[in-house]
ROMI-250824 format. One record per residue (C-alpha): residue number from 1; chain; residue in three letters; x, z, y. Coordinates in steps of 0.2 Angstrom, whole numbers, always signed. Each point is the difference from the previous one (the first is absolute). Layout:
REM residues N
(node NUM, "A", "ALA", (X, Z, Y)),
...
***
This chain:
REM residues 132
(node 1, "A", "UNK", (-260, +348, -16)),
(node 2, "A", "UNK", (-15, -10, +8)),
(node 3, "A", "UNK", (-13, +5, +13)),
(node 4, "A", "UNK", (-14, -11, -1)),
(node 5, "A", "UNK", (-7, +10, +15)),
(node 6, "A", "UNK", (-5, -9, +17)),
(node 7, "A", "UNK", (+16, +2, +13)),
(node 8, "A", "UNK", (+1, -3, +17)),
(node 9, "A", "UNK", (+8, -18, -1)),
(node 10, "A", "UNK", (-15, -4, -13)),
(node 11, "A", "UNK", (-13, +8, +13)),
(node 12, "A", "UNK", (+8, -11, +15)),
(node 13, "A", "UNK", (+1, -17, -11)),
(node 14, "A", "UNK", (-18, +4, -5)),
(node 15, "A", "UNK", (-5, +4, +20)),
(node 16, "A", "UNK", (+8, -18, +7)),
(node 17, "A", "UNK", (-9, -10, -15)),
(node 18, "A", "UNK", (-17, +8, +3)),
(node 19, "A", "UNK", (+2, -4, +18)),
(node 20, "A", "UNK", (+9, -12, +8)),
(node 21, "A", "UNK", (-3, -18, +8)),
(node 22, "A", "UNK", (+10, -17, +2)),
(node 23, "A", "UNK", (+9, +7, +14)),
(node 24, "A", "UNK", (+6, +19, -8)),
(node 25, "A", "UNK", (-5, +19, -4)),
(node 26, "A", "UNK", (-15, +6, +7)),
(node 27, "A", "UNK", (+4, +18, -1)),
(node 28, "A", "UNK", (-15, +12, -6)),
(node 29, "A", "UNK", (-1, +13, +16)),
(node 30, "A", "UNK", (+2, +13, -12)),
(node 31, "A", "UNK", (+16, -4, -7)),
(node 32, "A", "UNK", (+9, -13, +15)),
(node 33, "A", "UNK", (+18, +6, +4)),
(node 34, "A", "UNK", (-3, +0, +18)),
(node 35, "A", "UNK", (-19, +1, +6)),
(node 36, "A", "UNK", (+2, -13, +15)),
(node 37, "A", "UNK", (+10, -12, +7)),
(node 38, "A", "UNK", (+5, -3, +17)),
(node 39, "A", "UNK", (+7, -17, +7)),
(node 40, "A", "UNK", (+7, -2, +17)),
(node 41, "A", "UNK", (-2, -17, +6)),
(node 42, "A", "UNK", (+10, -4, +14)),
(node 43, "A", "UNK", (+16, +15, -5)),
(node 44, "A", "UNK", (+8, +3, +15)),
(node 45, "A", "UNK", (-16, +0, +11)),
(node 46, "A", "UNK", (+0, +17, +9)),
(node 47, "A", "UNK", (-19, +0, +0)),
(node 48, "A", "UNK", (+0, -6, -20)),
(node 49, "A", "UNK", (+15, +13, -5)),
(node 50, "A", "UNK", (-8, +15, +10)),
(node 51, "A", "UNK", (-16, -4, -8)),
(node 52, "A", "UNK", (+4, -1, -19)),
(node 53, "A", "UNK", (+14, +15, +4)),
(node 54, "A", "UNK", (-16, +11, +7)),
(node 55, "A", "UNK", (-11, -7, -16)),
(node 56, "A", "UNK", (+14, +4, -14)),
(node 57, "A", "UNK", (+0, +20, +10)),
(node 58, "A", "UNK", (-20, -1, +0)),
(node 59, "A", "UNK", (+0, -5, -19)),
(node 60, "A", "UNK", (+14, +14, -6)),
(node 61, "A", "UNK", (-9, +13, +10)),
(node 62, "A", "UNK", (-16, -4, -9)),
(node 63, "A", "UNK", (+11, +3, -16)),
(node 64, "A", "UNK", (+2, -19, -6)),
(node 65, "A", "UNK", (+16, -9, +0)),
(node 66, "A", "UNK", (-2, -17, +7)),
(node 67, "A", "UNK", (+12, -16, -3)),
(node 68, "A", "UNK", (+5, -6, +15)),
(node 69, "A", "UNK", (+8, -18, +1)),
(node 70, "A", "UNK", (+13, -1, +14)),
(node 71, "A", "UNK", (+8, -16, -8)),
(node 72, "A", "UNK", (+5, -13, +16)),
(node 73, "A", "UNK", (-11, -13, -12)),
(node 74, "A", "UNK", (-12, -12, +4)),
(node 75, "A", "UNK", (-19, +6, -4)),
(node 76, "A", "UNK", (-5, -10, -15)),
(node 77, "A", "UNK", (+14, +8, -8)),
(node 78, "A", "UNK", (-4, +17, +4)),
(node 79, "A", "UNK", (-18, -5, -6)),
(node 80, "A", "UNK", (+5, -6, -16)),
(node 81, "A", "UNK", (+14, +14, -4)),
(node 82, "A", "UNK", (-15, +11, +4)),
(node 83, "A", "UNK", (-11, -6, -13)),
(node 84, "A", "UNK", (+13, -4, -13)),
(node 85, "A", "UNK", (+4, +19, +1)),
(node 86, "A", "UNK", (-20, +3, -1)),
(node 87, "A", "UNK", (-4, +16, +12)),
(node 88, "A", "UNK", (-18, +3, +2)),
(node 89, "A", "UNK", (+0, -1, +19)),
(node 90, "A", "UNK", (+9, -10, +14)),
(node 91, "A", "UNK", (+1, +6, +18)),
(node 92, "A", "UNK", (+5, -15, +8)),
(node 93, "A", "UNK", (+4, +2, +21)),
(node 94, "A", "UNK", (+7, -13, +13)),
(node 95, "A", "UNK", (+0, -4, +16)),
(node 96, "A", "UNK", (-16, -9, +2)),
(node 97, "A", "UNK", (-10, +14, -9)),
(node 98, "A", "UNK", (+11, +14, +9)),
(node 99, "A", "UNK", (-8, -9, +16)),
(node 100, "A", "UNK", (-16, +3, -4)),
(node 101, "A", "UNK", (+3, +16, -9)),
(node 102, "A", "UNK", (-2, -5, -18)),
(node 103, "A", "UNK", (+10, -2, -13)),
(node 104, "A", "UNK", (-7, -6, -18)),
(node 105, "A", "UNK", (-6, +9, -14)),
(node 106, "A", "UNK", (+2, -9, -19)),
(node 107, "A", "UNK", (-7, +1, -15)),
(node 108, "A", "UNK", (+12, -5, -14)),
(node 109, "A", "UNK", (-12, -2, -12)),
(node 110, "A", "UNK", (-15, -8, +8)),
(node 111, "A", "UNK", (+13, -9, +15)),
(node 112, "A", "UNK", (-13, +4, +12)),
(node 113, "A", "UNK", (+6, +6, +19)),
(node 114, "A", "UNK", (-9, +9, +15)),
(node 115, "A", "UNK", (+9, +3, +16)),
(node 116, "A", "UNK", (+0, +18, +4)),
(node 117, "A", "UNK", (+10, +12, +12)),
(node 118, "A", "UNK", (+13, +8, -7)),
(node 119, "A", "UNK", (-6, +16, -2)),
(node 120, "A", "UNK", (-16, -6, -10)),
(node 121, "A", "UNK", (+11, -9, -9)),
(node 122, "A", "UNK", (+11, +15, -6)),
(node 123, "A", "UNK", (-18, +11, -1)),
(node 124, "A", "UNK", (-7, -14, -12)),
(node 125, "A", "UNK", (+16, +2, -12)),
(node 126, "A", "UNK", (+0, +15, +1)),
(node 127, "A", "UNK", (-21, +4, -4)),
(node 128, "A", "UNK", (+5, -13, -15)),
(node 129, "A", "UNK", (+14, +12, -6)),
(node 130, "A", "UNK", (-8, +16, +5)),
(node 131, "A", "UNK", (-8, +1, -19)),
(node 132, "A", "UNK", (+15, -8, -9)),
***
């Protein structure tokens, strides 16, 4: 017997070639596995860890389940593995910014960034997920 019905691997094929780019997935916020990623880049920082650790507990407590890359990698490869994997937002933090009190805010799909303080950063994704 045949289904000629839409399943999910057809649905998920049809998602990526719709929207996608030269470096990976752009995932629509409405059906992205995970609805931000975080990446630590200097792992092993206290500053750094205590920061993306308090981001990941701000994030589940707003009800959205972040990805949080921990890798001991270099930053360009956490940037591309984060846009291969297509997740809509990036929360990027490090030392420099943690200095200030910023970490920053990335758009997947338009690649623009803002510096904003951690907790505006978890309030904007969260306002963007809030009707989702």
């Amino acid at each position: 017997m045949g289904s000629h019905g839409i399943g999910v691997s057809r649905l998920l094929g049809a998602i990526i070639e719709a929207s996608h780019d030269d470096k990976g997935i752009i995932w629509p916020e409405g059906v992205t596995p995970f609805p931000v990623g975080i990446v630590n880049l200097k792992q092993g920082d206290a500053a750094a860890d205590a920061a993306c650790e308090g981001l990941e507990k701000a994030l589940l407590a707003k009800g959205l389940e972040p990805l949080y890359d921990d890798r001991d990698e270099r930053a360009g490869a956490k940037f591309a593995t984060m846009d291969l994997i297509g997740l809509p937002w990036r929360i990027t933090v490090g030392p420099r910014g943690l200095e200030k009190g910023v970490v920053e805010l990335t758009s997947r799909r338009s690649g623009l960034s803002e510096e904003v303080s951690p907790e505006a950063a978890v309030a904007r994704v969260a306002e963007i997920y809030a009707g989702i």
